[in-house]
N, C-alpha and C positions, 0 to 999 in steps of 0.2 A: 504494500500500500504506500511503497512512496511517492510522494507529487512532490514536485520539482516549483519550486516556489513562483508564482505567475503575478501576483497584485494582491494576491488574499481572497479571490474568489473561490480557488476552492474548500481553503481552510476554514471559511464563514460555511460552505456546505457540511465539512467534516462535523465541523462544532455544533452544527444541527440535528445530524444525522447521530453523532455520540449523544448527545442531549435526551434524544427520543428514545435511546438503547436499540439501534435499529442493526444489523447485520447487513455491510454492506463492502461490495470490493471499490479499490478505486485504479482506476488506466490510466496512466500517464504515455500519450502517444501524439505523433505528429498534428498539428494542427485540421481539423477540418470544419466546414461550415454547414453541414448537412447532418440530419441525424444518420443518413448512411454513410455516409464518409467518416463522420469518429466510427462507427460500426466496425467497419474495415481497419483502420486504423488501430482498435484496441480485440481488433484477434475474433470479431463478435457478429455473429451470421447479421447483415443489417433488420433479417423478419422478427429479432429481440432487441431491436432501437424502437423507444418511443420519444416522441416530440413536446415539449412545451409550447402553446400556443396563447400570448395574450388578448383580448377582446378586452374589448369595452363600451360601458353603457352610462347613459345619465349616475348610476348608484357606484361607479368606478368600473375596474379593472375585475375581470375575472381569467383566471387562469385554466386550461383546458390540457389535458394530459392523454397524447392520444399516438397509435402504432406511426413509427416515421412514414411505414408506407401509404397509412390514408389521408385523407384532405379533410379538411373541417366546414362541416355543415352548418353555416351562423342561420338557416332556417330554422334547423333544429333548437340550435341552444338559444333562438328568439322563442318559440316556444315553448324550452324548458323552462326559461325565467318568465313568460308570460309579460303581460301587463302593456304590450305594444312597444315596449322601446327601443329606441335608436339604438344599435348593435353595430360594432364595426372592428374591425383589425385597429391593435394599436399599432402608432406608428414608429418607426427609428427614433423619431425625435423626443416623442413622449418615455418610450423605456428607458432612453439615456437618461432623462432629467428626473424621470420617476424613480428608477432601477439601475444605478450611479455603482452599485455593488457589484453587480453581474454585469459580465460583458455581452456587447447586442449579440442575439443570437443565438444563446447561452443562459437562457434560465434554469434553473434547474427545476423537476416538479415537486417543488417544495413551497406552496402557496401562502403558508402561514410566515413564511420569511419575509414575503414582498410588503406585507400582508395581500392579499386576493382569497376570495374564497374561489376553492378547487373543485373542477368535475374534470370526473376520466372516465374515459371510453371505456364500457367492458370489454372489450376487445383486448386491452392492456390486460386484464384480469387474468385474461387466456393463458398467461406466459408466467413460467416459474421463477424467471428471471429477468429482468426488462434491464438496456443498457440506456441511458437519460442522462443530460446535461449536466454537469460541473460545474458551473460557472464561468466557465470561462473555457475555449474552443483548444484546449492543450487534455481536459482532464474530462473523465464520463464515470460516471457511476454505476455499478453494478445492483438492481435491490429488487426485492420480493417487491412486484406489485402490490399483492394483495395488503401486505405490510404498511407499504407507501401511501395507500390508500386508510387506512387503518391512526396512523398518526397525522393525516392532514385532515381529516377528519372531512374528505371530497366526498362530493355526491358522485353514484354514479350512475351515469348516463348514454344512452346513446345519441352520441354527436357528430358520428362522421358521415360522408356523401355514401350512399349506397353503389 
């Protein structure tokens, strides 16, 4: 488990992850920008990459935890939250100035850190081992879904495009 020190992003993941008593590996591997590029990268089939996804709505930021290979359904998760609101991708600009701790591109699906309340795809659920962001585009995590799910205390949902 060692990471190679990058700006402190992933040691504010570690300090979270010990926190909760969570069992997890950590990969220290070439940079990538894609949840299947660290895939590759840290030795790990990319169909046990999942992706963090930020949205937002008039009540904030929510966070959305879903397999790298699918694409996010904001119909869906406008109907999961209900109540008609404006729903959209957050932008570059807004997670740098929101999300100043993690580097873009690189959140990890740890919702209660941002604070955002979290929904994950069951689909994530599937997998005994899901590989997920770092904080930062050097480092990926290794953790029980079900687990990760269990301490962010997400909803879970079906969000992704059929």
């Amino acid at each position: 488990m060692a990471a190679e020190k990058s700006g402190g992003q992933i040691e504010k993941t570690i300090a979270y992850l010990d926190e909760q008593g969570l069992d997890y590996e950590i990969f220290d591997h070439e940079v990538g920008f894609t949840a299947a590029e660290e895939a590759r990268a840290a030795g790990v089939d990319p169909q046990n990459a999942a992706k963090s996804v930020l949205v937002r709505d008039d009540a904030g930021y929510r966070l959305l935890v879903i397999q790298a290979s699918d694409r996010l359904d904001l119909g869906k998760v406008r109907g999961l939250l209900g109540e008609g609101k404006e729903l959209r991708f957050a932008t570059e600009e807004e997670l740098g100035a929101e999300f100043p701790q993690f580097e873009l591109g690189a959140i990890p699906p740890l919702g209660p850190m941002l604070p955002a309340p979290e929904i994950i795809d069951p689909r994530v659920l599937d997998h005994e081992r899901i590989l997920c962001n770092g904080g930062d585009h050097r480092h990926s995590v290794l953790i029980d879904p079900k687990e990760l799910a269990r301490v962010t205390g997400a909803q879970v949902a079906d969000v992704v495009e059929e």
